[in-house]
C-alpha positions as CSV (number, residue, x, y, z in Angstrom):
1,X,-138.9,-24.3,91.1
2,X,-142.9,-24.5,91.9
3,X,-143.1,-26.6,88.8
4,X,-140.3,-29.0,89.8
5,X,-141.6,-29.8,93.4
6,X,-145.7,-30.2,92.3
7,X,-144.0,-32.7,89.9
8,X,-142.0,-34.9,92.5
9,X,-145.1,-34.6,94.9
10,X,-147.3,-36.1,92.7
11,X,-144.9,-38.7,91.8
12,X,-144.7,-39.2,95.5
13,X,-147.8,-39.7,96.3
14,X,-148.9,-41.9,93.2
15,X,-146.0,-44.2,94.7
16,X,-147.1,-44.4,98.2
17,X,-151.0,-45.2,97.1
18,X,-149.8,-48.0,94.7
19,X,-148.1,-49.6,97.3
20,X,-151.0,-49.2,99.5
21,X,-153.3,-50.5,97.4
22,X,-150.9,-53.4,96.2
23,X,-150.7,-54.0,100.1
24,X,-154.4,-54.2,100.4
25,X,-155.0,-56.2,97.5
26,X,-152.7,-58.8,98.8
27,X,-154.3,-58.9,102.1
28,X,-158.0,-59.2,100.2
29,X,-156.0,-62.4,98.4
30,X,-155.6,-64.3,102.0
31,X,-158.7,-66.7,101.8
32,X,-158.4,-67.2,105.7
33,X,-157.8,-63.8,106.9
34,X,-160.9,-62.1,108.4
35,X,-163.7,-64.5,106.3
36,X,-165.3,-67.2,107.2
37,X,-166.6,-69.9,104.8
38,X,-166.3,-73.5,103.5
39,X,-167.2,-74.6,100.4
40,X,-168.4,-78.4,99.4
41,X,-167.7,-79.7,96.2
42,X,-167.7,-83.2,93.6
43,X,-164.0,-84.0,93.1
44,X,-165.2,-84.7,89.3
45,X,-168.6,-83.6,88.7
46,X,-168.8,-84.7,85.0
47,X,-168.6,-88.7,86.7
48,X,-170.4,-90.5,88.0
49,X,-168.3,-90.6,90.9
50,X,-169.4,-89.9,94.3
51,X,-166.2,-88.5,95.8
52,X,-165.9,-84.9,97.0
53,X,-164.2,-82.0,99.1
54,X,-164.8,-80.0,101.8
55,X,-162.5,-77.3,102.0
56,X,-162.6,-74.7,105.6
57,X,-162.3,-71.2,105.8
58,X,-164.4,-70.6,108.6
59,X,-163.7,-70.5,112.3
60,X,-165.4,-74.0,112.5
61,X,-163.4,-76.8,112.6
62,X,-166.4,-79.4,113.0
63,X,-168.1,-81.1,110.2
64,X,-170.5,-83.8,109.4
65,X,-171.8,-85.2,106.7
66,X,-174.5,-87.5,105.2
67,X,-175.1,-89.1,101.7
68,X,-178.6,-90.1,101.0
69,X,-179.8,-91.9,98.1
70,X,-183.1,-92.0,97.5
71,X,-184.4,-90.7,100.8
72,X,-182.2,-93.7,102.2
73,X,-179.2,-92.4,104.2
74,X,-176.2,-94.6,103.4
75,X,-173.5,-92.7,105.5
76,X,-173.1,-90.4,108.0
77,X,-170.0,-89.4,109.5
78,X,-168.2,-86.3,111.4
79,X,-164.8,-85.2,111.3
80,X,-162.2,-82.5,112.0
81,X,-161.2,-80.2,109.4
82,X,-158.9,-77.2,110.4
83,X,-159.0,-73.6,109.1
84,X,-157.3,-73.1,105.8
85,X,-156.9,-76.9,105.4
86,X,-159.5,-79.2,103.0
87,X,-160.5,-83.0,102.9
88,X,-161.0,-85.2,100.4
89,X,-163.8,-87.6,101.3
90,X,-164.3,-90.6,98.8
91,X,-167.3,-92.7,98.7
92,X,-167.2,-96.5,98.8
93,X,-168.9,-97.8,95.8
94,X,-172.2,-100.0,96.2
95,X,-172.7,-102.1,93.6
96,X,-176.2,-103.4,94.5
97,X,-177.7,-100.0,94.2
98,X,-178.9,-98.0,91.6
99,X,-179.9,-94.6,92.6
100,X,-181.9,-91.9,90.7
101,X,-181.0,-89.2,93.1
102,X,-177.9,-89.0,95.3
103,X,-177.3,-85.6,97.7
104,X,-174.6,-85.4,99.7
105,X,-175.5,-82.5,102.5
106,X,-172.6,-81.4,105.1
107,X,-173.0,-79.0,107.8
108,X,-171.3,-77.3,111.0
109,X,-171.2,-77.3,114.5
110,X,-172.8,-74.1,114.2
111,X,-175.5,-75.9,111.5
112,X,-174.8,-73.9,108.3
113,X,-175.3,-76.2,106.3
114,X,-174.7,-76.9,102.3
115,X,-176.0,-79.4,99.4
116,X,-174.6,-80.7,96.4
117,X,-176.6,-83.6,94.4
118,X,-175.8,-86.0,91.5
């Protein structure tokens, strides 16, 4: 009888922590839950194509951003990007210049602040 019951109690408990731990691994999935970061990214970054994402996680929901080409700033602009949410941002196309260095540089309300160049 001793053997029967040490069996079923270990099958017990081996259930009870793969459910907890499929529980907690679920909850480690949820990119908004408890974390906060944003990440800023080249739609295509093989191109030369200037258009890119900002995607939130954070608990900011202010942004700006500012492409520069060779030291000269060419746009600057702030926007509104909810938490769990992302934005697709393209850049208009100037045909009259020919840069050798283009960094596009966002930041927060609370000035963290990331850089991405082509």
């Amino acid at each position: 009888m001793s053997q029967k019951y040490l069996i079923l109690t270990t099958i017990v408990l081996l259930a009870i922590s793969f459910i907890s731990l499929a529980y907690i691994e679920s909850r480690a999935k949820d990119p908004n839950l408890n974390k906060d970061w944003w990440v800023l990214s080249f739609q295509d970054p093989h191109t030369s194509n200037l258009d890119f994402t900002i995607e939130n996680h954070s608990n900011s929901n202010d942004f700006t951003y500012e492409i520069t080409q060779d030291t000269n700033s060419i746009l600057k602009e702030s926007l509104n990007i909810p938490k769990g949410e992302s934005k697709n941002i393209s850049v208009p196309v100037n045909q009259n210049f020919t840069a050798t260095k283009t960094i596009i540089t966002a930041w927060t309300s609370e000035k963290d602040k990331k850089e991405i160049y082509k």
